[in-house]
N, C-alpha and C positions, 0 to 999 in steps of 0.2 A: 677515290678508289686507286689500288695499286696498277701501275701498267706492268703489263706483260713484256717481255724483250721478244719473248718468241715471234718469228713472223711465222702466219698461219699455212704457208710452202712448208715449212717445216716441221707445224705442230707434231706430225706422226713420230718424227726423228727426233724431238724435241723431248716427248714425254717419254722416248725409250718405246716408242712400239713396234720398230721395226727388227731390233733385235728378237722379240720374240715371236712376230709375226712367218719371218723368212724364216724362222730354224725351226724345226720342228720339235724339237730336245729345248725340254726347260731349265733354267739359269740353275744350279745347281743350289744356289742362296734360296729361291723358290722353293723346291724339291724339300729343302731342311724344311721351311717357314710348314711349310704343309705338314709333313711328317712332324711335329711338334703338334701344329694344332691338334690334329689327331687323338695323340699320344695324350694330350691334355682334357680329351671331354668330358672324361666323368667328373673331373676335379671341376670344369667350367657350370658341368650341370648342379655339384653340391655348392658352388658363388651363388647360383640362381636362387636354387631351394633354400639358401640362408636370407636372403635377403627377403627375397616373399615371403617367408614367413616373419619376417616384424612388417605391420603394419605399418607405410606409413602414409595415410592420406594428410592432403595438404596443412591440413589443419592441426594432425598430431605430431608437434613439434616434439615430440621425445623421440617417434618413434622414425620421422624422416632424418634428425638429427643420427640416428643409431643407423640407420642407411649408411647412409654419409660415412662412420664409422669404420662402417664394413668395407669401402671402398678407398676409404684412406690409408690402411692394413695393407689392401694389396698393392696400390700405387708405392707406399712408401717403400714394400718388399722387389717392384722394380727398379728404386734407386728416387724416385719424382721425390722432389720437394713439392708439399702439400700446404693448405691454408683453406680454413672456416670463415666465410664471410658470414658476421653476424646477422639474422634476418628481423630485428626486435628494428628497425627503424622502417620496416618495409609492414611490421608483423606477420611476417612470416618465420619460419627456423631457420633460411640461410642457404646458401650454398659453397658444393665443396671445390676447390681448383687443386688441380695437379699439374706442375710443369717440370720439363727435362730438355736437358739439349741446350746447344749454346753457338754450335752451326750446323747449315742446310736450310731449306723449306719452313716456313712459321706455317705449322697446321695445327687447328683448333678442331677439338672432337668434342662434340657435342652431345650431353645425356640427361636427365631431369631422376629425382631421387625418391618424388611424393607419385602419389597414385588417387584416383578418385574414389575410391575406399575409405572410408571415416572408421576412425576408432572402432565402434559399437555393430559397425558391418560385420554379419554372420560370415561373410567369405573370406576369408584369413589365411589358407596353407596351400600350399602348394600339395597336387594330388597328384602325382601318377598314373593317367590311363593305360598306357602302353608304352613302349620302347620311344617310339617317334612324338609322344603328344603330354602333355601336364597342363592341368587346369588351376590355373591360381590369381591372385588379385596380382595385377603390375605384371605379370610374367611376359607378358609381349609388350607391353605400354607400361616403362618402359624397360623394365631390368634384366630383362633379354637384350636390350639392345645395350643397356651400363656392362652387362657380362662380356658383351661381345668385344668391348671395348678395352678391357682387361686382355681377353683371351687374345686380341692381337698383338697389343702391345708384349706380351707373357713370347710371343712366338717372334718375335723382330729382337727381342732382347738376347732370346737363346740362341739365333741366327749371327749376332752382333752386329745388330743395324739398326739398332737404336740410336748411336750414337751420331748417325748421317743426319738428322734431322733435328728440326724444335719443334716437341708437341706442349699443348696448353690444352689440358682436358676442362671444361666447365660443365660440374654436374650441379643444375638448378634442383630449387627445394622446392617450387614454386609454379612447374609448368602448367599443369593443372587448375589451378586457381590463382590466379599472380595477384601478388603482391604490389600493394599504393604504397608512396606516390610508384607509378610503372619506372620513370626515369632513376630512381633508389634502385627498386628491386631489380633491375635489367642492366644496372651498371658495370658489373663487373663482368656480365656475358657481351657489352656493346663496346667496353675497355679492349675485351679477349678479340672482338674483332680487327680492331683498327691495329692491334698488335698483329691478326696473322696475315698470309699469303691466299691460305686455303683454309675451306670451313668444311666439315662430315658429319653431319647429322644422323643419330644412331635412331631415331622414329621408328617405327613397323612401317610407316606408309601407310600401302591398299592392304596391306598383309602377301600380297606378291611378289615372290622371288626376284620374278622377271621383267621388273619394275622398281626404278630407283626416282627420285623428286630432283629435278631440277630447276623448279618450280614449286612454290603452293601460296594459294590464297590468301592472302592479309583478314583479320576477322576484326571488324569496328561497329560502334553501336548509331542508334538513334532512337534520337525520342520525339514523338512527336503528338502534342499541343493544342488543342481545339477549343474556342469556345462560339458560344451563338446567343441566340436571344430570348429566354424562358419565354414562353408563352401558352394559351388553351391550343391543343394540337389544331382546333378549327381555324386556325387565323396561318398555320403553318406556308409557307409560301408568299404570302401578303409582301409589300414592299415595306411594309415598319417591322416586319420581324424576319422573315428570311425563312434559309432553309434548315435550321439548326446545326447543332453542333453533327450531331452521326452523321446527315449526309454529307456535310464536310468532309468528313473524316471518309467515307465510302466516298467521296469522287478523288482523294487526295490516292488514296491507296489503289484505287484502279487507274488513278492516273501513272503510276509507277508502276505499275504491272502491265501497262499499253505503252511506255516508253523504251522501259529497260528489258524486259522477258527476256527476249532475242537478242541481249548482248552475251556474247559469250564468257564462260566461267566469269560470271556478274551475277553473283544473287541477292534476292533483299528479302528479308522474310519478319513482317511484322508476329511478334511470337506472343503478345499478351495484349490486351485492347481492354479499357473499361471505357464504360459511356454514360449519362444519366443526366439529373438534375444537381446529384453531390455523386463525387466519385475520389476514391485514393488510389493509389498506386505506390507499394513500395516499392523501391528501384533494387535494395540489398535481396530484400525475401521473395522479389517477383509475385506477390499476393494483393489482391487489389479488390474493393467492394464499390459497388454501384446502389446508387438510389435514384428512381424514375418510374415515373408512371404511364399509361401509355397514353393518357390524354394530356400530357405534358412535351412541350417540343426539351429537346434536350438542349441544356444545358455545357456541358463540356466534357471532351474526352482524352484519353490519352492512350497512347501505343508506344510501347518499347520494341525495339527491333534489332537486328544485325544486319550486317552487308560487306559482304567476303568478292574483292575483287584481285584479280591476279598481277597487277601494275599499280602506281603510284598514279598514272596519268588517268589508269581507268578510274580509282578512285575518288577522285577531284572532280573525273565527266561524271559519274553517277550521283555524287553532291550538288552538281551544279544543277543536272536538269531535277534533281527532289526538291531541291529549294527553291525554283521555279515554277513547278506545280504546284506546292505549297503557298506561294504565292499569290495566287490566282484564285482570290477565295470568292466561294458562294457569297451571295447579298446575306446580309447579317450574320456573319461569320468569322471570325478572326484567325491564322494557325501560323506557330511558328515551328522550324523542327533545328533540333540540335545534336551537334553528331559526338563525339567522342571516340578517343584512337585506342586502337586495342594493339591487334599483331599487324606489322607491317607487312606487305607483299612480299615473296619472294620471287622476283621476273625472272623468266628466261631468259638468259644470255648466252653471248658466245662463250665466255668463259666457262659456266655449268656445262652446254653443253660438252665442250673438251671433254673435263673431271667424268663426266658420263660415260664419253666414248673409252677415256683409259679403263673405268671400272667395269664397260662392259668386255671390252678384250681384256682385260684381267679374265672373269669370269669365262669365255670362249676357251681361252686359253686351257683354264684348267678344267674344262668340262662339263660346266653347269649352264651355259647357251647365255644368249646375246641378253642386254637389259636392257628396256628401254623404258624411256619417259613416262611417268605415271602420269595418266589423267590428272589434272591440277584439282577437278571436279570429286575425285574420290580419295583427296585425304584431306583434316584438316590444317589447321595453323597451326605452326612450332615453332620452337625455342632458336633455332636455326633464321628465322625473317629478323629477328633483330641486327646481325649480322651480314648478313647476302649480301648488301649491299657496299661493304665496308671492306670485301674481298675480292679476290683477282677471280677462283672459282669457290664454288659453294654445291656442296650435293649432300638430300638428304634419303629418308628412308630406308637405312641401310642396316638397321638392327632385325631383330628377329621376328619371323614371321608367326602371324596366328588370325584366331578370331575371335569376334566375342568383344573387344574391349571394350570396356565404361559396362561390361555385365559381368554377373555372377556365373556366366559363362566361359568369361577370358582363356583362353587356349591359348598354350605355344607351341609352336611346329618346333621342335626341337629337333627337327632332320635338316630345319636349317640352320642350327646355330653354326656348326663347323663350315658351311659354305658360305656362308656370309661371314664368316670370319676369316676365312682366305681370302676372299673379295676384298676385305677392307686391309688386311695386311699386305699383299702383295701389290696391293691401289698403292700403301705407302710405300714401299719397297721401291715399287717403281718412279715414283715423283721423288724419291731419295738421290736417285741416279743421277734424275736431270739437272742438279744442280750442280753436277758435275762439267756439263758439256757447256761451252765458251758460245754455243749459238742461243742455248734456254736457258734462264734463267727466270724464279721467280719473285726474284726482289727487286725494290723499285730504287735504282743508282740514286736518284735527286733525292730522296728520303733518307738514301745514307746507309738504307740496307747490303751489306754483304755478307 
């Protein structure tokens, strides 16, 4: 991880907040940045409605490709060199990178281009309810939040202060359903890390304004393994045959729900269970058949699960004590469990917290009130954990609000696109600044960054 130069006596002064805290009159750079976004929404709003209307869930590589497209258009029209990471070794379509800048700040913005919407999905267009609201597939998750991303950078260019900074946008093909092997498909957003200083995740979040992530839960699997010892259910108990496979399986699983419950933001949630005398389980189609009779002791079972912990270390504790219970088997019973890595944690740090504090005096400032910390418990995993760790700060959440997402519902508050689009412009505006002042600095001297 990169170090900081700033000492934390200073962070306020550091990140430029006292300039705008004491004076009551905003930086006149501001004032433009704003008056632009503005001037810009309806153009921001027909980005949106173009892009919801090509489908593209993960799987329809034409139509995520032709995303991609759209957003290459407009990066290349603010001056970014642009490049298509082929997605055919991941089997996925790809994802698109945009970079600009050459000094300042290495900040990496973060957006995904696919949706959970499959080709043949009846909900396809963006619809217009009212002035403040549109119902469409992706419009809040996430091309609300790729718009927003645009719409800022569109407002820091016309300001001329683009050029204070290096951005690297990474918009994945693939958030939604990722792409094997994961260390392929996640290369060139974990490459984009260890190149920046700072990371901004454009997510929805909770869907609330007044709530950005500085923090969210890592999302990993497990499978877990039973067998026992066939026999006439009347012998069930006996010391030559045991308890079988099921209650195996029920003391394993209440054993993790009497250990772990009451860890915080720790959840485990076995989501499909077959049991029997013959049983399958597909791992891809999550469909599974059983065969057993009930004067039969069971035979063998299996559970697929997840488990979403908010740290690395919490993760490891919740592994260790499942594989310990696991352990611990019934007479005539065998079980092993196996985990597999999905989304890494993103922890809370000091560093997030900072990025937090700037973006909520951003927001203060311009009159949309304080942000704070989203529950870690009510968003998922993003594209954003592969990176947190690799950066000095990291914050996500920050694209456009709504509701509904992963339904034929999906809403977007489009009364907040323009506020969150100040928020993330004038966030960068002002970490442009401090790389100005001989006390802050975000680059790390022994790496050679200036």
């Amino acid at each position: 991880m990169h170090r900081l130069v700033c000492h934390y006596t200073f962070i306020f002064a550091c990140l430029g907040f006292s300039a705008f805290t004491a004076a009551k009159t905003l930086d006149p750079v501001e004032t433009k940045i704003v008056r632009h976004i503005a001037n810009d929404h309806e153009r921001a709003v027909a980005l949106l409605e173009e892009t919801v209307n090509i489908n593209s869930g993960t799987m329809n590589f034409t139509g995520v490709r032709k995303v991609g497209a759209v957003f290459e258009r407009e990066f290349k029209a603010l001056g970014f060199n642009t490049r298509w990471i082929e997605g055919s070794g991941f089997n996925r379509a790809g994802h698109l990178v945009a970079e600009y800048g050459k000094r300042g700040p290495r900040i990496l913005l973060i957006g995904h281009l696919d949706t959970v919407f499959a080709e043949d999905s009846p909900f396809q267009k963006l619809e217009r309810l009212d002035k403040n609201s549109a119902r469409g597939p992706g419009s809040n998750d996430m091309k609300g939040g790729d718009v927003i991303i645009v719409h800022a950078l569109r407002a820091l260019r016309d300001a001329g202060q683009l050029d204070r900074m290096q951005i690297r946008v990474v918009m994945t093909g693939d958030e939604e359903n990722s792409g094997e092997p994961r260390d392929l498909s996640k290369k060139v957003l974990i490459e984009a890390g260890q190149w920046a200083d700072i990371a901004m995740g454009f997510e929805d979040g909770d869907g609330d304004p007044r709530t950005a992530a500085n923090s969210r839960r890592g999302s990993s699997g497990w499978q877990l393994k039973v067998t026992g010892t066939p026999a006439h259910s009347s012998q069930i108990f006996q010391p030559a045959v045991g308890a079988g496979a099921i209650y195996e399986a029920a003391r394993i699983l209440d054993g993790f729900r009497t250990a772990l419950s009451a860890e915080p933001n720790l959840t485990f949630n076995p989501g499909v269970i077959v049991g029997g005398t013959d049983t399958t389980l597909d791992d891809d189609s999550s469909r599974g058949s059983a065969f057993g009779k009930s004067n039969v002791i069971a035979q063998t079972v299996q559970v697929n699960g997840d488990l979403r912990a908010l740290s690395l270390e919490q993760l490891q504790m919740a592994r260790t004590t499942m594989r310990r219970i696991v352990a611990d088997s019934l007479p005539g019973t065998h079980a092993t469990i196996d985990f597999s890595d999905g989304y890494p944690p993103m922890a809370p740090t000091q560093g997030n917290s900072k990025l937090l504090a700037l973006y909520s005096q951003v927001s203060e400032d311009h009159g949309y009130g304080p942000v704070a910390a989203i529950n870690p418990r009510n968003a998922g995993a993003a594209d954003i954990s592969f990176v947190a760790n690799a950066v000095d700060m990291a914050l996500d959440g920050l694209g456009m609000m709504g509701t509904g997402g992963h339904t034929v519902q999906e809403t977007a508050d489009l009364s907040t696109l323009d506020s969150q689009t100040v928020r993330a412009a004038i966030t960068l505006y002002r970490i442009s600044q401090c790389s100005n002042l001989a006390a802050c600095t975000f680059f790390d001297k022994e790496a050679g960054k200036q």
